[in-house]
C-alpha positions as a LaTeX table, in Angstrom:
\begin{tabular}{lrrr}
\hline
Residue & $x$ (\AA) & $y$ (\AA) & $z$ (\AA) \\
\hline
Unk1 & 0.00 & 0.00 & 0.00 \\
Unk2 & 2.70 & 2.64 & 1.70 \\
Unk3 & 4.63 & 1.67 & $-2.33$ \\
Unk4 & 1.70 & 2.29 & $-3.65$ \\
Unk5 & 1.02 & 5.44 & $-2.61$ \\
Unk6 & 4.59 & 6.19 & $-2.78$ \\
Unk7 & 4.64 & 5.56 & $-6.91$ \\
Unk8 & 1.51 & 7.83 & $-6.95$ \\
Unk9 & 3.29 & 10.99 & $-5.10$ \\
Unk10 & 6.04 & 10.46 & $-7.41$ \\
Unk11 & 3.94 & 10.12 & $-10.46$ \\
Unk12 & 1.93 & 13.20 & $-10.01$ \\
Unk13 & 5.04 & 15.31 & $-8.99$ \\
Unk14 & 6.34 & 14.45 & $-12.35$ \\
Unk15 & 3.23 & 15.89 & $-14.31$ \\
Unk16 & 2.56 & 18.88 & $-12.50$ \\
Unk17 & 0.99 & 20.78 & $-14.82$ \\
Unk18 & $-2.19$ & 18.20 & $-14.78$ \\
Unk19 & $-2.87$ & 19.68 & $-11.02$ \\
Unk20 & $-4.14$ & 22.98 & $-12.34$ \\
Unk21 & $-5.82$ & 21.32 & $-15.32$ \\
Unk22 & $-7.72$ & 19.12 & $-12.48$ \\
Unk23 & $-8.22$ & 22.62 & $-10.65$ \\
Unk24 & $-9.67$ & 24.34 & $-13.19$ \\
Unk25 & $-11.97$ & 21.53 & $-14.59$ \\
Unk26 & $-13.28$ & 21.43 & $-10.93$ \\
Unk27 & $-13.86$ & 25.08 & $-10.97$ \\
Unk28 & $-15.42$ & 25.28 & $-14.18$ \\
Unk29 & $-17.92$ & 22.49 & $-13.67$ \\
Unk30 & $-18.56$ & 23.16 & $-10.12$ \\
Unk31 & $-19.65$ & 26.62 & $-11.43$ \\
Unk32 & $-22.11$ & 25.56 & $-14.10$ \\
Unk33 & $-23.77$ & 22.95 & $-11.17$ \\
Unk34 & $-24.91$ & 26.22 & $-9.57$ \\
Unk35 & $-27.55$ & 26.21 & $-11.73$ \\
Unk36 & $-30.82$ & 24.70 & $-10.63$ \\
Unk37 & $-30.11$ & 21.49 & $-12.20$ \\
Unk38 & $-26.91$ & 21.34 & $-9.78$ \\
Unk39 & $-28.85$ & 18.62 & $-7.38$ \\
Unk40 & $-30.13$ & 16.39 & $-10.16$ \\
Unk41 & $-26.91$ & 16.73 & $-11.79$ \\
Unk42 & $-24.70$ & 16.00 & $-8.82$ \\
Unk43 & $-26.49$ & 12.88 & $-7.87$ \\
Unk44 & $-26.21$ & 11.58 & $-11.30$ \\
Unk45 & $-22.57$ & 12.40 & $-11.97$ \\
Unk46 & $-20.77$ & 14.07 & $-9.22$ \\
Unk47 & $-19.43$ & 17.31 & $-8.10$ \\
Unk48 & $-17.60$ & 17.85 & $-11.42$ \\
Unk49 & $-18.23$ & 15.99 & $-14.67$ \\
Unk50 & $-14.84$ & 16.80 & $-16.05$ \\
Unk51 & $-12.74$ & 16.30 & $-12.41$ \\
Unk52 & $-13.53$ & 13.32 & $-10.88$ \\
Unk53 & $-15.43$ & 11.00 & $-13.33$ \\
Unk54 & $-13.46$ & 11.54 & $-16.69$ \\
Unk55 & $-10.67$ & 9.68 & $-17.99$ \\
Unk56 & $-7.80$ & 11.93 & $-18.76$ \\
Unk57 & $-5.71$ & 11.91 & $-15.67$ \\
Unk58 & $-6.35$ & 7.88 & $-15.58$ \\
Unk59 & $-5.51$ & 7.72 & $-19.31$ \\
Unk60 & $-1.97$ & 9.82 & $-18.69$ \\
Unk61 & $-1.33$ & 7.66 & $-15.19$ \\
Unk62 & $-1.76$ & 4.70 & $-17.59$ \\
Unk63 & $-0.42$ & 5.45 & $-20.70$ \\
Unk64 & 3.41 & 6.30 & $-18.45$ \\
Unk65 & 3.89 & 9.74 & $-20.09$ \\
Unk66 & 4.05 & 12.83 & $-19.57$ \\
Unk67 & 1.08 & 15.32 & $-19.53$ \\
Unk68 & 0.21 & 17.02 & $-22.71$ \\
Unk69 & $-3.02$ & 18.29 & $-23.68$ \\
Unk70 & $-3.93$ & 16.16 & $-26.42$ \\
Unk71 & $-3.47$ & 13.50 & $-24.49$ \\
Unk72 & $-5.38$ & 14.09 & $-21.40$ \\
Unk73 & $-8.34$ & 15.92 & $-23.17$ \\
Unk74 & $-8.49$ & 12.53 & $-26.33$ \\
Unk75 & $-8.73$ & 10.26 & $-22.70$ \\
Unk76 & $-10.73$ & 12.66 & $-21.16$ \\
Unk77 & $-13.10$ & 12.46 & $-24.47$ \\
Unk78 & $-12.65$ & 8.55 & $-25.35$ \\
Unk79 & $-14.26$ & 7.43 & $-21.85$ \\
Unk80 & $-16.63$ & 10.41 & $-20.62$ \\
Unk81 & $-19.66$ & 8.33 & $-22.06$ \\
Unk82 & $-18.46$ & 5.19 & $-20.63$ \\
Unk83 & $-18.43$ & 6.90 & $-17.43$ \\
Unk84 & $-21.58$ & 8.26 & $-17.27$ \\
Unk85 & $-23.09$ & 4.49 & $-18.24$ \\
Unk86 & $-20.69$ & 3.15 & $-15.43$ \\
Unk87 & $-22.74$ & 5.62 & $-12.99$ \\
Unk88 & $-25.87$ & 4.18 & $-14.15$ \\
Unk89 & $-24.64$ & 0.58 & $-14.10$ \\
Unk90 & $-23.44$ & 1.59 & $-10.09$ \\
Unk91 & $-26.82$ & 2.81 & $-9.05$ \\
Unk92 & $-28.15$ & $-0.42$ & $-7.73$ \\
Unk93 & $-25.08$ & $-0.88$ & $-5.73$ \\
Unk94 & $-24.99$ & 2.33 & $-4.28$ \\
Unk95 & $-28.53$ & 1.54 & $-3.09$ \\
Unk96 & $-27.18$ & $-1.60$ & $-1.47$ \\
Unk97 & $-24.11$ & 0.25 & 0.05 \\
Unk98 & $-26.47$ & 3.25 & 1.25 \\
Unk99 & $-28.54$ & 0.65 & 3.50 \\
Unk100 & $-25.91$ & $-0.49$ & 5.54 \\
Unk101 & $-26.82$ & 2.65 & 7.91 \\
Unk102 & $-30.04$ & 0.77 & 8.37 \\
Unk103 & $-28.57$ & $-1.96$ & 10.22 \\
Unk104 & $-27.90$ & 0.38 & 13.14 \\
Unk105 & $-31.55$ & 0.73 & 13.03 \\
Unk106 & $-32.35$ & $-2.77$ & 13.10 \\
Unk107 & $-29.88$ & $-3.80$ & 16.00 \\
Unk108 & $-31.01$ & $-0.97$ & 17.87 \\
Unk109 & $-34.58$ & $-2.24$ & 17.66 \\
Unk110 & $-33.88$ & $-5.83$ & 18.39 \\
Unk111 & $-31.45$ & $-5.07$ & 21.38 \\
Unk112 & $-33.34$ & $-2.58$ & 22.87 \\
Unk113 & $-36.98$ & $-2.05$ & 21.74 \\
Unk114 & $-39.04$ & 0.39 & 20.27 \\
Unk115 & $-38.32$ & 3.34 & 23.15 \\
Unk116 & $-34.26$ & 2.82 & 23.72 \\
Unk117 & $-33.05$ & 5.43 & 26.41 \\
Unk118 & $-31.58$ & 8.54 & 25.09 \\
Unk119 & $-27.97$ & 7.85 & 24.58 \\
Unk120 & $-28.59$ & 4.21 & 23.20 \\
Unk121 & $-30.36$ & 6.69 & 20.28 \\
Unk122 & $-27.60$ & 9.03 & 20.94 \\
Unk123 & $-24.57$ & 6.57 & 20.07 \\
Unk124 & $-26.87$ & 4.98 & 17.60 \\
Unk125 & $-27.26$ & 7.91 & 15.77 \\
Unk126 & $-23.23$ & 8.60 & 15.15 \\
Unk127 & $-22.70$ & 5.07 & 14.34 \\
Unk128 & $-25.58$ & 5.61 & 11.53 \\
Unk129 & $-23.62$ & 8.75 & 10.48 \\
Unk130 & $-20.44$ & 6.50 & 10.25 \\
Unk131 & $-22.11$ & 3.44 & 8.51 \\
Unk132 & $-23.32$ & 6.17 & 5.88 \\
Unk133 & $-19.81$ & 7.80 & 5.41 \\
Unk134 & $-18.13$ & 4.36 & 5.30 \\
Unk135 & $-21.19$ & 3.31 & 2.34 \\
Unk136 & $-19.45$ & 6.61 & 0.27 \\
Unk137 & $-15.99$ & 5.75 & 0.30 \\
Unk138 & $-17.06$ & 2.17 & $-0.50$ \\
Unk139 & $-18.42$ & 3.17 & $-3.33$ \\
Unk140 & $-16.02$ & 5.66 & $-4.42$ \\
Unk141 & $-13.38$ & 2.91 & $-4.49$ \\
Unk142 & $-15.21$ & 0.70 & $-6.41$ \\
Unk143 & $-15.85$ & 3.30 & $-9.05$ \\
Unk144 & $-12.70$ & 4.16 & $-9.12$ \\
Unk145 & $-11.24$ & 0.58 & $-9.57$ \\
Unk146 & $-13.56$ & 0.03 & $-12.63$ \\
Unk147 & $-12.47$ & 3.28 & $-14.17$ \\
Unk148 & $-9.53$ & 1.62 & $-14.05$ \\
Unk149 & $-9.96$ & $-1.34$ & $-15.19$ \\
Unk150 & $-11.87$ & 0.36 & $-18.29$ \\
Unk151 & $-8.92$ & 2.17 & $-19.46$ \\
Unk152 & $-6.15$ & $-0.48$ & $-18.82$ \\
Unk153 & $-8.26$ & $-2.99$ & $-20.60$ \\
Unk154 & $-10.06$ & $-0.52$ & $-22.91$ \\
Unk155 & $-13.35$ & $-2.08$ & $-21.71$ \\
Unk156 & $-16.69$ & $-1.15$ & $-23.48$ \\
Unk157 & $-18.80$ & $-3.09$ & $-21.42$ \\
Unk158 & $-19.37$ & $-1.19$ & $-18.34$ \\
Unk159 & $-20.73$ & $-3.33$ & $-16.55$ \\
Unk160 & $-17.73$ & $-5.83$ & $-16.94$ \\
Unk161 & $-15.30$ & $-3.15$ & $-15.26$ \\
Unk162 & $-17.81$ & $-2.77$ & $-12.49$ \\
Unk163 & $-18.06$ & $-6.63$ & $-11.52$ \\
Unk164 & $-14.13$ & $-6.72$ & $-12.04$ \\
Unk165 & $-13.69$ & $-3.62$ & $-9.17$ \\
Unk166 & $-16.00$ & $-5.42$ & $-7.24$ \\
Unk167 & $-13.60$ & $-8.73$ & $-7.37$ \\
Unk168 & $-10.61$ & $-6.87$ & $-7.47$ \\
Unk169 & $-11.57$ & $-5.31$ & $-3.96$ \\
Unk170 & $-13.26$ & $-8.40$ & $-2.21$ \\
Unk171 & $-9.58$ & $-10.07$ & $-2.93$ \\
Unk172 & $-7.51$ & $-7.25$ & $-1.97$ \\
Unk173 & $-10.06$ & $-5.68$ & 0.74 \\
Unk174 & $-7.41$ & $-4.37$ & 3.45 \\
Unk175 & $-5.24$ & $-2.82$ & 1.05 \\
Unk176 & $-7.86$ & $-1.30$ & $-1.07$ \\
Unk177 & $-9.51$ & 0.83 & 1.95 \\
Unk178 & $-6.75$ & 1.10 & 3.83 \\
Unk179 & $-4.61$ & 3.24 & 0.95 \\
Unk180 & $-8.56$ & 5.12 & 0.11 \\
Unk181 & $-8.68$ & 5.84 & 3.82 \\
Unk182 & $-5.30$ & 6.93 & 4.27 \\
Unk183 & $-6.22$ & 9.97 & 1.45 \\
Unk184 & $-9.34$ & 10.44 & 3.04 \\
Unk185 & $-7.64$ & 11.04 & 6.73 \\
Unk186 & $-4.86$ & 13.57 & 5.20 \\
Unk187 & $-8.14$ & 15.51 & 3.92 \\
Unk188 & $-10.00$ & 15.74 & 6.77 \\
Unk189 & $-6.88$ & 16.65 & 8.54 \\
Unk190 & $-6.54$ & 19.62 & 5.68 \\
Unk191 & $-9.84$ & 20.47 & 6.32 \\
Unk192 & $-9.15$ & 20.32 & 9.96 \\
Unk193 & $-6.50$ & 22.92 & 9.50 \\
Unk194 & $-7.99$ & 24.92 & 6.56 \\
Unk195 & $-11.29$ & 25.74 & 8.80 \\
Unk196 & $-10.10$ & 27.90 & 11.26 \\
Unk197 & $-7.47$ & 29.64 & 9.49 \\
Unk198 & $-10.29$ & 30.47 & 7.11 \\
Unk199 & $-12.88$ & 31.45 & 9.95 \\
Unk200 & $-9.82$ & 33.89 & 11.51 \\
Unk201 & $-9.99$ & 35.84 & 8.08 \\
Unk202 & $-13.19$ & 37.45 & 8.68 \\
Unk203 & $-12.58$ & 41.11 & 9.15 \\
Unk204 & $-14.00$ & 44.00 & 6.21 \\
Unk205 & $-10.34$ & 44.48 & 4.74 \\
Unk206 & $-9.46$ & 44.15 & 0.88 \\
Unk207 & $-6.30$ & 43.19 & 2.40 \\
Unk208 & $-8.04$ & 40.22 & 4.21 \\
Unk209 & $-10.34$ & 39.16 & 2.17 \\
Unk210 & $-7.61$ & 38.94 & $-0.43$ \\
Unk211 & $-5.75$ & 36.12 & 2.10 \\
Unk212 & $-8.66$ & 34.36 & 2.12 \\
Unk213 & $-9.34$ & 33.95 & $-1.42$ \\
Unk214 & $-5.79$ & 32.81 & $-1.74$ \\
Unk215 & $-6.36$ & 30.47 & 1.02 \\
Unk216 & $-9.25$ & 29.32 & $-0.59$ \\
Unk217 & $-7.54$ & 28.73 & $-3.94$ \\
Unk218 & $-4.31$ & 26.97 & $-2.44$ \\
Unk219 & $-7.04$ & 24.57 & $-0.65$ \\
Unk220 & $-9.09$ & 23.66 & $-4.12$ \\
Unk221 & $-5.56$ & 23.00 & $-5.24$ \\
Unk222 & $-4.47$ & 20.89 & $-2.58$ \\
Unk223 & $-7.73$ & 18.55 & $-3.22$ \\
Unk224 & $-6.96$ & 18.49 & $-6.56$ \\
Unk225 & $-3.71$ & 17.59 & $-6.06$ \\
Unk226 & $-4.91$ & 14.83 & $-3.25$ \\
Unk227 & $-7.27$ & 13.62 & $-5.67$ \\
Unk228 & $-4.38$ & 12.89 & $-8.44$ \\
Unk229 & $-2.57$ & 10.98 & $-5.98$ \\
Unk230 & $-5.12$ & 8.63 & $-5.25$ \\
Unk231 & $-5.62$ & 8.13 & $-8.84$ \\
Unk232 & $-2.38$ & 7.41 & $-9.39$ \\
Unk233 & $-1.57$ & 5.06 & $-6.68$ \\
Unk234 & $-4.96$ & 3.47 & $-6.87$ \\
Unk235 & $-3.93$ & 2.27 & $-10.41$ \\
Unk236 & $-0.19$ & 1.02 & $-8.86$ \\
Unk237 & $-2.09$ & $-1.14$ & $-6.69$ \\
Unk238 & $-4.25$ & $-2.43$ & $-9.33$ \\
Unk239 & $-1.12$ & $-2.96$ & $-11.37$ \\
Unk240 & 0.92 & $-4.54$ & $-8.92$ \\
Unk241 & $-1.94$ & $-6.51$ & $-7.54$ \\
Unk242 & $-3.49$ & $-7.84$ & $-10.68$ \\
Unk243 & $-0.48$ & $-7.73$ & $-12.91$ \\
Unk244 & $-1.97$ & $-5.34$ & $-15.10$ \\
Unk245 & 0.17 & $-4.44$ & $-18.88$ \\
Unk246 & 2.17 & $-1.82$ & $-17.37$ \\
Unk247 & 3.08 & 1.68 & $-19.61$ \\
Unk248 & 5.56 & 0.21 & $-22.63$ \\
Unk249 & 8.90 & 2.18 & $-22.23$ \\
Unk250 & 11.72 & 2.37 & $-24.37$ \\
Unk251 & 14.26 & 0.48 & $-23.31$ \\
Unk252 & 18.44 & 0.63 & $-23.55$ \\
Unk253 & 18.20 & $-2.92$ & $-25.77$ \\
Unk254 & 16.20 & $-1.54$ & $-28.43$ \\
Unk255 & 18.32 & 1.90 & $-28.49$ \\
Unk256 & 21.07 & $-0.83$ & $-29.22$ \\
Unk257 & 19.01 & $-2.56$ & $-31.96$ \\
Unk258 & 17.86 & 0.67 & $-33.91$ \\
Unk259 & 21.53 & 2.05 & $-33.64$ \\
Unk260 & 22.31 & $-1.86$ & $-35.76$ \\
Unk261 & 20.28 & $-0.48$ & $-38.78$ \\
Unk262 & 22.60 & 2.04 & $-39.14$ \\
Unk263 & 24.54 & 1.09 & $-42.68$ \\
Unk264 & 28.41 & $-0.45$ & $-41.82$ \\
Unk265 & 31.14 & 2.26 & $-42.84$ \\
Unk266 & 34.56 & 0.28 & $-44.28$ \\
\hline
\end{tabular}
């Protein structure tokens, strides 16, 4: 997992450039869901159509190259529509992953009837909160693992990348969640952070409210730049995990060979 993640720091340190891309792709689309087909919208694809479900950083991450922007536009163009038909194909197991907050419910009823004392429903009610967090992230990974799998196989079939995430992360379960989780902890801890340093900045100064646009900005780009990393080691782990075709890279034999077609001199 910890090599893993490591591969996907180093990977998204060496295309930089894709971090603002991300940004701004967030930005854009998280601007036109402001609109009052934002809810509808967000439920069906996400907080940004072009950031989190679209295939050009996976496409760059898989390909082994560097970012250009032919590149990570063509991949972000190629599986856009596949994506959206993965969402649908995921609905029914979102559905199954958003009841497991209802088993609070039922354990709370069998244990302790239909009038528990106030801090059985007190407890009961964070563990419900947690059960429904935990349902997210679930599902989050397994999207992400059959994006994955749909660009390192160049799947059509949808639904075929989603039953292969789902295998891929009832084998590999601990190491799966635990590298997702990971991510998920350093963001909360950024959020942590980021809250009451923005909360500090609330005074009527251009000068102030300046700081906290920047602080604002250097936060999107932080969770862009979080969100790249998990990418990137999410499909190292697949790789090393399902021995995946790794990126093809030129190597120091064939130099040798092409440099033998070079005619003999006397």
């Amino acid at each position: 997992m910890m090599k893993s993640l490591q591969a996907g720091w180093q990977t998204v340190r060496a295309n930089k450039r894709m971090i603002a891309v991300f940004y701004l792709a967030n930005l854009f689309f998280g601007l036109m869901l402001m609109w009052p087909l934002r809810a509808m919208l967000k439920n069906f694809i996400g907080d940004s159509a072009m950031g989190e479900r679209l295939g050009g950083a996976l496409t760059v991450f898989a390909q082994g190259e560097k970012y250009t922007p032919s590149r990570f536009w063509g991949g972000a163009a190629q599986y856009f529509g596949r994506f959206c038909r993965l969402a649908l194909w995921s609905l029914p197991v979102l559905a199954l992953l958003f009841c497991l907050q209802y088993l609070e419910s039922g354990a709370q009823r069998l244990f302790f009837g239909k009038d528990p004392f106030q801090n059985i429903t007190y407890w009961g009610g964070w563990i419900k909160t947690g059960l429904r967090a935990l349902s997210f992230l679930l599902f989050g990974m397994i999207l992400d693992y059959a994006r994955i799998h749909a660009v390192l196989n160049d799947e059509n079939k949808m639904r075929a990348s989603l039953g292969a995430a789902l295998k891929f992360i009832s084998k590999n379960f601990l190491s799966a969640f635990g590298l997702a989780f990971l991510l998920l902890a350093v963001g909360a801890l950024a959020l942590v952070i980021y809250n009451p340093l923005a909360n500090s900045l609330a005074a009527p100064s251009g000068l102030v409210i300046l700081l906290l646009f920047l602080l604002q900005q250097f936060y999107m780009l932080f969770r862009a730049a979080l969100r790249l990393i998990l990418y990137a080691s999410q499909l190292h782990l697949y790789r090393a995990l399902e021995s995946a075709p790794a990126p093809a890279e030129t190597t120091a034999a064939e130099e040798v060979d092409m440099s033998g077609l070079t005619p003999a001199t006397e």
